[in-house]
N, CA, C and O atoms as CSV, one atom per row, in Angstrom:
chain,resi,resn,atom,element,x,y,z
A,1,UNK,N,N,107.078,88.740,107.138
A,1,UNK,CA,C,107.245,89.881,106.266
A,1,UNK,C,C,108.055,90.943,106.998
A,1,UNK,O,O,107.702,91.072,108.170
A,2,UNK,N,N,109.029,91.718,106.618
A,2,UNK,CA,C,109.836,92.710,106.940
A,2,UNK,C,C,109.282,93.855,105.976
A,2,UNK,O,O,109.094,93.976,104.766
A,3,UNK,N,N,109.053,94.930,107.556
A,3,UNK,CA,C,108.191,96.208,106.667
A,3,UNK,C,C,109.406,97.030,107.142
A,3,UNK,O,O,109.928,96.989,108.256
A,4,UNK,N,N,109.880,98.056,105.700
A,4,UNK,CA,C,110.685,99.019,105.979
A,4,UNK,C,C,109.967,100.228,106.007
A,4,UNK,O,O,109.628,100.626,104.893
A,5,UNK,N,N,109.541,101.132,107.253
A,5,UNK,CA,C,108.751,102.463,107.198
A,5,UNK,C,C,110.175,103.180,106.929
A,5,UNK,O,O,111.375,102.994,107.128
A,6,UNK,N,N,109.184,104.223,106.284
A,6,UNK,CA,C,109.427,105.608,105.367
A,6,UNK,C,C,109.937,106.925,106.416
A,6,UNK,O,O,109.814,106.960,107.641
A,7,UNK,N,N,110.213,107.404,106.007
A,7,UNK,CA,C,111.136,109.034,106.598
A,7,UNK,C,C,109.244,109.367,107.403
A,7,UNK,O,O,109.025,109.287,108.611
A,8,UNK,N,N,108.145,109.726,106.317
A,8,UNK,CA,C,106.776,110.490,106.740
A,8,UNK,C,C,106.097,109.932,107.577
A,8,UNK,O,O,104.887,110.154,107.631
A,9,UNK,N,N,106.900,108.818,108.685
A,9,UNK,CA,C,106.239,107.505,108.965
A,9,UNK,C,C,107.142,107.500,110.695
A,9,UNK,O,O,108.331,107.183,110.678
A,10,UNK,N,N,106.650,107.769,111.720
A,10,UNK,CA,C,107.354,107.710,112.804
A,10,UNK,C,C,108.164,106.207,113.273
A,10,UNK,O,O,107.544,105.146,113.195
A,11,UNK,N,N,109.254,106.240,113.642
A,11,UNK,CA,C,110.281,105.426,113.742
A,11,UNK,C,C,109.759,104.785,115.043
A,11,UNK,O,O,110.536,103.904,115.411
A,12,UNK,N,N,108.735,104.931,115.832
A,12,UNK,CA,C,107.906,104.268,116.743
A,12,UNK,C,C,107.715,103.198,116.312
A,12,UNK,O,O,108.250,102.196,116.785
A,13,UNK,N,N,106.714,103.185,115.080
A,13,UNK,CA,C,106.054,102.105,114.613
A,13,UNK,C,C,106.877,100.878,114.573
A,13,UNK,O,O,106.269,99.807,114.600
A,14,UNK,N,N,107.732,100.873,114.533
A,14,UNK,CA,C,108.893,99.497,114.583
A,14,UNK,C,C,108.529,99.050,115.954
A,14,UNK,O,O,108.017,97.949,116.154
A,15,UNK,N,N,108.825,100.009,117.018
A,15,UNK,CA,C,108.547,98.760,118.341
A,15,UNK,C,C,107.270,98.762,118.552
A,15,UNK,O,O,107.136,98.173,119.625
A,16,UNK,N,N,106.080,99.126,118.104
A,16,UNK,CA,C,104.672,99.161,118.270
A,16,UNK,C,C,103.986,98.198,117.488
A,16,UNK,O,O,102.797,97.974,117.718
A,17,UNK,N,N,104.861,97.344,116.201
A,17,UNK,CA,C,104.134,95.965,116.098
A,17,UNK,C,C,105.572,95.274,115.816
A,17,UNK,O,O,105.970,95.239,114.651
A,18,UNK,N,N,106.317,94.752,116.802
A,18,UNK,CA,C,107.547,94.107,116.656
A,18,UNK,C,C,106.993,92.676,117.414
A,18,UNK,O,O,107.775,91.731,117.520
A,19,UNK,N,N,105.867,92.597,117.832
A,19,UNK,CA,C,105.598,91.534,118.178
A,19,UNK,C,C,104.614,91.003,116.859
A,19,UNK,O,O,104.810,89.805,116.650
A,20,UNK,N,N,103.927,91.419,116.222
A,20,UNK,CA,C,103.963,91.325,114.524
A,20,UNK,C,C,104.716,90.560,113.789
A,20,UNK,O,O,104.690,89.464,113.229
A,21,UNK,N,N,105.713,91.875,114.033
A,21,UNK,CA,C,107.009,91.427,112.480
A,21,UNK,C,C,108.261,92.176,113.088
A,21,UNK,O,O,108.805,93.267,112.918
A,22,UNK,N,N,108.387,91.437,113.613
A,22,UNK,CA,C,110.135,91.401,114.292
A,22,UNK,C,C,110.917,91.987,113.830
A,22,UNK,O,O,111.716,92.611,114.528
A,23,UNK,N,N,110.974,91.997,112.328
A,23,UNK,CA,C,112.182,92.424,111.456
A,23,UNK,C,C,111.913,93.417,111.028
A,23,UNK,O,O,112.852,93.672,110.274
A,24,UNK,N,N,111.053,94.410,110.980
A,24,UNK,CA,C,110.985,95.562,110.898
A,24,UNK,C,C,111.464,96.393,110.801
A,24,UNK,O,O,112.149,96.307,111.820
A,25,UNK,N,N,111.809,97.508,110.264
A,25,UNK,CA,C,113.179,98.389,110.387
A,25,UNK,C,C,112.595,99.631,109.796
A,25,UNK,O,O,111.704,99.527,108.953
A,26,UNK,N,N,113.233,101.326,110.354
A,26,UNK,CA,C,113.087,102.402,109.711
A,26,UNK,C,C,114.246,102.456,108.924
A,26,UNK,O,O,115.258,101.757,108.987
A,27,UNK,N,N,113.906,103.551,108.036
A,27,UNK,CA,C,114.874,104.230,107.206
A,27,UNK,C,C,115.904,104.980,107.822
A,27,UNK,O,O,116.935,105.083,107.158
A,28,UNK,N,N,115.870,105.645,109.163
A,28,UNK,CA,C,116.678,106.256,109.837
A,28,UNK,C,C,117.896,104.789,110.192
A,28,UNK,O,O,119.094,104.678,109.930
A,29,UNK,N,N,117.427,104.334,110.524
A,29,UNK,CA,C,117.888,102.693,111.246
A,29,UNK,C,C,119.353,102.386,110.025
A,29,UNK,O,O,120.318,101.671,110.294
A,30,UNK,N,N,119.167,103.062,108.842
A,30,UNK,CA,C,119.885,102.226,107.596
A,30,UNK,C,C,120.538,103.465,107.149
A,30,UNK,O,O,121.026,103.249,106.039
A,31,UNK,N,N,120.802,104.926,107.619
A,31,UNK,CA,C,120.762,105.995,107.233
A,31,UNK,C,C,120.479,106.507,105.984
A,31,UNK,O,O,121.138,107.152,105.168
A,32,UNK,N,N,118.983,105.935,106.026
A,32,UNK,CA,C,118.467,106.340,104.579
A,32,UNK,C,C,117.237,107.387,104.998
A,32,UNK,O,O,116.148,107.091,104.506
A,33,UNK,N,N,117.267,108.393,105.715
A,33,UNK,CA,C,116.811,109.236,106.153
A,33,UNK,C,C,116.300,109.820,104.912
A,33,UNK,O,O,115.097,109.779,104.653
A,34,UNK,N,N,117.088,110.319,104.196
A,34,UNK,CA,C,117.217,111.536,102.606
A,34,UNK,C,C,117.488,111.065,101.753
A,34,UNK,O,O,118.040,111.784,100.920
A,35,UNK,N,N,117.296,109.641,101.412
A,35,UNK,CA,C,117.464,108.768,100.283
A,35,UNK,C,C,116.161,109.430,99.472
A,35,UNK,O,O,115.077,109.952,99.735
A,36,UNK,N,N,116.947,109.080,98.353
A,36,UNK,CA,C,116.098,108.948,96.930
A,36,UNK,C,C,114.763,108.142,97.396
A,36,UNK,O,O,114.682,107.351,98.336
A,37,UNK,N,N,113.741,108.544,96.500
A,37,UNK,CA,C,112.671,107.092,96.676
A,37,UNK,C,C,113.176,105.869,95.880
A,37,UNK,O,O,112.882,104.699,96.124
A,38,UNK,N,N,114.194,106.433,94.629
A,38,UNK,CA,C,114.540,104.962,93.911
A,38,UNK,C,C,115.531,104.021,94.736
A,38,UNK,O,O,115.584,102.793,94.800
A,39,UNK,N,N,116.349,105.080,95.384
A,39,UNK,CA,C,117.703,104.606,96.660
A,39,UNK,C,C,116.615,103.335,97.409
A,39,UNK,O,O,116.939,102.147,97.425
A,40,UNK,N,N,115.397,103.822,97.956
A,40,UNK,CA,C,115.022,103.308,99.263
A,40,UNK,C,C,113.905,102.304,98.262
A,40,UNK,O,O,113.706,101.147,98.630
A,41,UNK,N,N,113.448,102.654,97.426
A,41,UNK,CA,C,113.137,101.132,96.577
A,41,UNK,C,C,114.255,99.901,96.279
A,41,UNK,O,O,113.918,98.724,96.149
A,42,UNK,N,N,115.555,100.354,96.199
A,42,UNK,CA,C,116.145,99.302,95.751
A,42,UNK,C,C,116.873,98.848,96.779
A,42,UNK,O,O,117.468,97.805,96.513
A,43,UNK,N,N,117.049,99.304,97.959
A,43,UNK,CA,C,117.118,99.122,99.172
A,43,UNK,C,C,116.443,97.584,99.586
A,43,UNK,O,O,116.849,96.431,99.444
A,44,UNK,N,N,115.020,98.276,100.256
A,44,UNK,CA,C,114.079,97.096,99.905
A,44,UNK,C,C,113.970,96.260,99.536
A,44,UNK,O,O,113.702,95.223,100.143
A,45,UNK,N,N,114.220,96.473,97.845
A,45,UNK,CA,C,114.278,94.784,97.276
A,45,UNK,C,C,115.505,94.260,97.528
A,45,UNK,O,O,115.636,93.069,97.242
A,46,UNK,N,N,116.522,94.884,98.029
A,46,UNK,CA,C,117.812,94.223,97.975
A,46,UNK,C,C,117.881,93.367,99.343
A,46,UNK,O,O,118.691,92.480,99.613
A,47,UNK,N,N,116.885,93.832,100.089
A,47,UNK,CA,C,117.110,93.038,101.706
A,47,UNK,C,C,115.703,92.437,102.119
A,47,UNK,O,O,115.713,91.879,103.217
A,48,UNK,N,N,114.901,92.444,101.669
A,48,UNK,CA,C,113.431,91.349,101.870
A,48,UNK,C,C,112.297,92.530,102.404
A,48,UNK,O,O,111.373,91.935,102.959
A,49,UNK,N,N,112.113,93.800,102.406
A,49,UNK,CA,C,111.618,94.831,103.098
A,49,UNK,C,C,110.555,94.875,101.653
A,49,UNK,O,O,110.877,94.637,100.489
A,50,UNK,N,N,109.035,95.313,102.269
A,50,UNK,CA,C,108.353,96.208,101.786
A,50,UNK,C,C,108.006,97.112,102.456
A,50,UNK,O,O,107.604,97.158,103.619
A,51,UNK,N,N,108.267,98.356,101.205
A,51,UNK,CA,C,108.165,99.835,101.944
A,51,UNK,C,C,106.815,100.178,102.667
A,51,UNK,O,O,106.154,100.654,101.745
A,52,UNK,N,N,106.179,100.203,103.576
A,52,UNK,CA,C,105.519,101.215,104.444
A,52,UNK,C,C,105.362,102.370,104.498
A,52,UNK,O,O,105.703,102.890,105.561
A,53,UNK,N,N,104.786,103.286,103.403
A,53,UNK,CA,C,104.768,104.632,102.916
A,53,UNK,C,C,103.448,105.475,103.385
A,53,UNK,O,O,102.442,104.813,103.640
A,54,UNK,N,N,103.401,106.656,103.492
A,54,UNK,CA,C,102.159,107.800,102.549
A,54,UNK,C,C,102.166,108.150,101.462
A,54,UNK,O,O,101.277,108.671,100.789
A,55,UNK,N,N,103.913,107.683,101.054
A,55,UNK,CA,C,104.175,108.692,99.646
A,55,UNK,C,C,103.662,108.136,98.314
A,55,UNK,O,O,104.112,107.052,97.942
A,56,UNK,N,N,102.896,108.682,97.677
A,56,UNK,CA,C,101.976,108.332,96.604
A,56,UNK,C,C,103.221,107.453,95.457
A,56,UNK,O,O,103.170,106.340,94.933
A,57,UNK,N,N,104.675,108.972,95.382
A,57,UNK,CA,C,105.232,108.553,94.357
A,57,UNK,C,C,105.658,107.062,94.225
A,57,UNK,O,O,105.760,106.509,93.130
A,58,UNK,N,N,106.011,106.170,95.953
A,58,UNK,CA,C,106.324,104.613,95.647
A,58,UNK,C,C,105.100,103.990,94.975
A,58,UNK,O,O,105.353,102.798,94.802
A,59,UNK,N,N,103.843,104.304,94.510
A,59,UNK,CA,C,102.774,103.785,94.280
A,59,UNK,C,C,102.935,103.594,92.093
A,59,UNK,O,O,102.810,102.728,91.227
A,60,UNK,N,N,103.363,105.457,92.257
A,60,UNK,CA,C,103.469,105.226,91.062
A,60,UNK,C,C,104.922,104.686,90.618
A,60,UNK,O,O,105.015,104.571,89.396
A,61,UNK,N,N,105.886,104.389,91.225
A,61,UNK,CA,C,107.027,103.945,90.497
A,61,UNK,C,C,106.652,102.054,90.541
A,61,UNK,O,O,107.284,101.287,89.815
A,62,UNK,N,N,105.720,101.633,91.358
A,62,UNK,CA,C,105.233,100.398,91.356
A,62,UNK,C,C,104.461,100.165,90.076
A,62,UNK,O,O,104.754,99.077,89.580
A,63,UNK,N,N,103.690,100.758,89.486
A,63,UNK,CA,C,103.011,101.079,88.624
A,63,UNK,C,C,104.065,100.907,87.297
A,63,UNK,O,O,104.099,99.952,86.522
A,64,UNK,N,N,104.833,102.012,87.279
A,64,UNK,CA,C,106.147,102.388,86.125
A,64,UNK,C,C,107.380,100.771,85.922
A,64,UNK,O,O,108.159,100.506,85.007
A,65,UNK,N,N,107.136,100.192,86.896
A,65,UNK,CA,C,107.822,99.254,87.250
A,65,UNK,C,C,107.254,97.758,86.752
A,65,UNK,O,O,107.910,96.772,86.414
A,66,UNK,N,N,105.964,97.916,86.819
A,66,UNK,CA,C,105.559,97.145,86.778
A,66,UNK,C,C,105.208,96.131,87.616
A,66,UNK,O,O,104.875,95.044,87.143
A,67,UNK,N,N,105.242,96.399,89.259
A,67,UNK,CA,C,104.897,95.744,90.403
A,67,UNK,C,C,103.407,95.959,90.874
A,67,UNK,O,O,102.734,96.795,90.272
A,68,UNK,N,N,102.854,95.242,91.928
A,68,UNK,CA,C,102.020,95.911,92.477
A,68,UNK,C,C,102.362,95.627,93.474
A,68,UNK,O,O,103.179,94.787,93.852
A,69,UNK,N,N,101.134,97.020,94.491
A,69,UNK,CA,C,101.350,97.290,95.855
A,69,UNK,C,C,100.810,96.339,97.015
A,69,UNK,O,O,99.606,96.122,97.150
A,70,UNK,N,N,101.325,96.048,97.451
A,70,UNK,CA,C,101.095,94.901,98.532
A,70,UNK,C,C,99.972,95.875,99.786
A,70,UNK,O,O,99.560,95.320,100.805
């Protein structure tokens, strides 16, 4: 699994379980620093990433979408 953490989400966490999940990646990493949440949702699905958030709103656009949250 490839987890893409979030801007509210320290860019640590990538090398702190890369023995985990290797493929890991921040948002800074992709300069999606100040992306949209829809930017950095479709991001995601476009490259095998689930988002790694606090932010409630990816919860509800999962919801609006019709996905659920992993």
């Amino acid at each position: 699994m490839r987890l893409l953490f979030d801007q509210n989400l320290s860019f640590m966490l990538c090398q702190m379980i890369a023995d985990l999940f290797p493929d890991s990646s921040h948002v800074r990493s992709h300069g999606l620093s100040e992306a949209a949440d829809r930017a950095l949702w479709e991001f995601a699905k476009a490259n095998g990433f689930a988002i790694v958030t606090q932010d409630v709103d990816f919860a509800d656009m999962a919801s609006l979408l019709g996905l659920r949250r992993r």
